[in-house]
C-alpha positions in Angstrom: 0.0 0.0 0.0 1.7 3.7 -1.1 2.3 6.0 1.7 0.6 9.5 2.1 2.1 12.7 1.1 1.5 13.5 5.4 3.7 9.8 6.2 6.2 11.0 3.2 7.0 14.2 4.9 7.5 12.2 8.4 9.8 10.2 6.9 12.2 13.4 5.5 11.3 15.5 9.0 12.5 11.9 11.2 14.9 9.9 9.2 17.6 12.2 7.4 20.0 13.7 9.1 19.3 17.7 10.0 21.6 19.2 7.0 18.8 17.2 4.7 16.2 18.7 6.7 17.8 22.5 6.2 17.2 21.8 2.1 13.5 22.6 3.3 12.2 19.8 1.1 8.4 19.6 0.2 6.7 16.6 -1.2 4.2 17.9 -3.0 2.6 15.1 -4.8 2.6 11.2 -5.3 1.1 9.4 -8.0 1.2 5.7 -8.6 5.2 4.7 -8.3 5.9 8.7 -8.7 6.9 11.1 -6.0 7.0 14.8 -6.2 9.7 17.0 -4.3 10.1 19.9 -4.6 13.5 21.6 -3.2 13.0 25.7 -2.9 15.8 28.2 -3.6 17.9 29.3 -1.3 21.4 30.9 -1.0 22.9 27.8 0.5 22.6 26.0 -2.5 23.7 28.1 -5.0 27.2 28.2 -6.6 29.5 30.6 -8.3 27.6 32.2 -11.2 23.8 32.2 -9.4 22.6 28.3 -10.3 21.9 25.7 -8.2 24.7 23.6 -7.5 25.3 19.8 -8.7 25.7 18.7 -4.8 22.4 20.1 -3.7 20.6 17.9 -6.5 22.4 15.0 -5.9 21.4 14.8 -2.2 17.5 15.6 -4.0 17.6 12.7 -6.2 18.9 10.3 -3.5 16.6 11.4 -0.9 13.6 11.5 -3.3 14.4 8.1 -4.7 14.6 6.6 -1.1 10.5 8.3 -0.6 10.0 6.7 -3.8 11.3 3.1 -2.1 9.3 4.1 0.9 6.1 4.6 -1.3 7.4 1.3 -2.7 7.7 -1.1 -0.3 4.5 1.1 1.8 6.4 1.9 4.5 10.2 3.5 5.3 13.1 0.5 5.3 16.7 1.5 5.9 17.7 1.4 2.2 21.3 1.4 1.5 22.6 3.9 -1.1 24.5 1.2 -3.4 25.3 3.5 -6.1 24.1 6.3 -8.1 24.6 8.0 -11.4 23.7 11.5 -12.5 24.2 13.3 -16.1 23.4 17.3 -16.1 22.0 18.5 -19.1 21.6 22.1 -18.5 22.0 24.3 -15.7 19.1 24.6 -13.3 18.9 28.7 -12.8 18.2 30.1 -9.4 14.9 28.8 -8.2 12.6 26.1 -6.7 13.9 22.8 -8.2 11.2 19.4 -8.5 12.4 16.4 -8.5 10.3 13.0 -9.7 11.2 10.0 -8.3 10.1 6.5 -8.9 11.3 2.7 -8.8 12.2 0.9 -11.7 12.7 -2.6 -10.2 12.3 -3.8 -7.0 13.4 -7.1 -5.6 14.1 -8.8 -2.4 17.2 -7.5 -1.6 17.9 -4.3 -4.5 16.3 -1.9 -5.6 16.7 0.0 -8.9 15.1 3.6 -9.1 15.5 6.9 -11.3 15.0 10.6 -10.9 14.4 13.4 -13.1 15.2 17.2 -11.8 13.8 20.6 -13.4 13.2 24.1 -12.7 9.8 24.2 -11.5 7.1 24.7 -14.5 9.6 23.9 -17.2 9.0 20.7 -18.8 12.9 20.8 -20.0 15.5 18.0 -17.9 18.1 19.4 -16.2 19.1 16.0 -14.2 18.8 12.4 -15.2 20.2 10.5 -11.9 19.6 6.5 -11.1 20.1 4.7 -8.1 20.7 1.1 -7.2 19.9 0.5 -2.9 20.1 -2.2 -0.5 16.8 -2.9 0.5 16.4 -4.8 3.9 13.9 -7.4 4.8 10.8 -6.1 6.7 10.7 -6.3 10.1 8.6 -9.3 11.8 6.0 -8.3 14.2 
């Protein structure tokens, strides 16, 4: 069963570590396998020359695809970050960011997701990233 938008934003406020938490992420929608996040603009994030930097999307991608898991697998797990791969294809300009997350394939013990970045009401990609994760068994009751 998929997990709410209100259990999604438990999960970022409880589980990642406080610099996550200072990104002020927002999930602002899930649909199906899909999750919405939306990462607003801020000078923290910015790098030399006013866009956002490559850093700040990475740790978007990797947090929305572990939601997307989450939304998955209907409840949080302690994924594993196995590995992940990201090509930019344009600079994202100073501004709220969305990224949409989902999982490709998941199996007993992996996990294969993918995540698309771009500037909020553009319908051009600035960042193609996939993960692969560690996915622990669920906990017996």
């Amino acid at each position: 069963m998929p997990i709410t938008i209100s259990e999604a934003d438990d999960i970022l406020r409880l589980v990642f570590p406080e610099w996550v938490n200072e990104l002020n992420l927002q999930v602002v929608g899930i649909e199906g396998d899909c999750v919405s996040i939306r990462m607003p603009s801020n000078s923290l994030i910015l790098r030399t020359g006013g866009s956002i930097a490559g850093q700040a999307s990475i740790a978007l991608s990797d947090t929305a695809m572990v939601i997307a898991l989450a939304n998955s697998l209907g409840e949080f797990r302690p994924v594993g970050t196995v590995d992940l791969g990201f090509s930019f294809l344009r600079p994202l300009n100073k501004g709220d960011i969305v990224c949409e997350a989902s999982v490709m394939r998941l199996g007993r013990s992996m996990a294969f997701c993918r995540a698309e970045i771009r500037e909020q009401g553009s319908d051009k990609l600035a960042v193609h990233a996939t993960g692969t994760y560690s996915v622990p068994p669920a906990t017996l009751s």
